[in-house]
N, C-alpha and C positions, 0 to 999 in steps of 0.2 A: 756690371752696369755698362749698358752702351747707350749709343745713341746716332740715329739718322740725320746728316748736318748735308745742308747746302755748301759746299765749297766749289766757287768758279762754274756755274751751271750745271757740276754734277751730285748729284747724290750719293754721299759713303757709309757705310756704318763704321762709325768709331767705337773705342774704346780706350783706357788709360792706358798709359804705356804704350799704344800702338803708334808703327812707324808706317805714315802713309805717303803717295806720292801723290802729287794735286797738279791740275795747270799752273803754268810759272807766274807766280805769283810777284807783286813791286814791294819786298820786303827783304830786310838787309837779313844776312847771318846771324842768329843769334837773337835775334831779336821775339818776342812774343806778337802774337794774331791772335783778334777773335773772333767766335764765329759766331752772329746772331741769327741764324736762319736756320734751327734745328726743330726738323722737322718728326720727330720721335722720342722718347725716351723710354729706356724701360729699367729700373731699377731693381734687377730680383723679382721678377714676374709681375711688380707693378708698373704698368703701361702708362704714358702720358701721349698722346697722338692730336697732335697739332692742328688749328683749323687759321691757317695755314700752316703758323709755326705755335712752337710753344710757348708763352710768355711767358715772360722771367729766365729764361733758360738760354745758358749760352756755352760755347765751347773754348776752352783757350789753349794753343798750342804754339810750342817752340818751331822755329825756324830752321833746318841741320844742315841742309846744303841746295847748291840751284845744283841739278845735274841732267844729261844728255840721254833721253833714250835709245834702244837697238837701231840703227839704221833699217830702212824699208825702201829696198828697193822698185823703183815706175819705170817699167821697159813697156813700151808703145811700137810697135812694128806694125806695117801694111801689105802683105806678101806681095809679090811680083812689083811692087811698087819702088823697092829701094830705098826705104823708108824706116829709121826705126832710130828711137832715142832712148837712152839709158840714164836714168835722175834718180839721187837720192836724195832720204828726207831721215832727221833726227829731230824727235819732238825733244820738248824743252821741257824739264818738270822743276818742281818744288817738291823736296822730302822735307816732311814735319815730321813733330813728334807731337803727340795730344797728350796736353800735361794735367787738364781738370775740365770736370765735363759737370755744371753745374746746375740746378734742375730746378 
């Protein structure tokens, strides 16, 4: 069983027991999220597809950690110019765990 959920303006396919990484979410450690904005489900080859979302259907998952993605480095140079700056960026994520996906 999975299922298509709106988390933070993206679209993911879940599934139980999956550990996903989302935008950083306002929610403490440990704590439970739920997701009403599931846009698919498919349950063993029965389909449910949402106009928009599916009603009655939501997704609930644990909280496991805030963590730091790979750094991505921005070098900007202007040749002959004399010109160039070096900046890094670490996005911010939320690792969940999706404990019940219910339909």
């Amino acid at each position: 069983m999975y299922a298509i959920v709106e988390i933070g303006g993206q679209q993911l396919r879940v599934e139980e027991k999956a550990k996903v990484f989302v935008n950083l979410m306002d929610a403490e450690e440990g704590s439970t999220v739920n997701f009403e904005k599931v846009l698919l489900i498919d349950n063993e080859g029965k389909v449910k597809v949402g106009q928009p979302v599916v009603k009655g259907a939501s997704v609930s998952a644990k909280v496991l950690a805030h963590v730091k993605g790979e750094k991505a480095i921005v070098f900007k140079k202007k040749r002959r110019k004399t010109y160039q700056v070096m900046n890094g960026h670490r996005q911010q994520y939320t690792q969940i765990e999706i404990e019940k996906i219910t339909a």
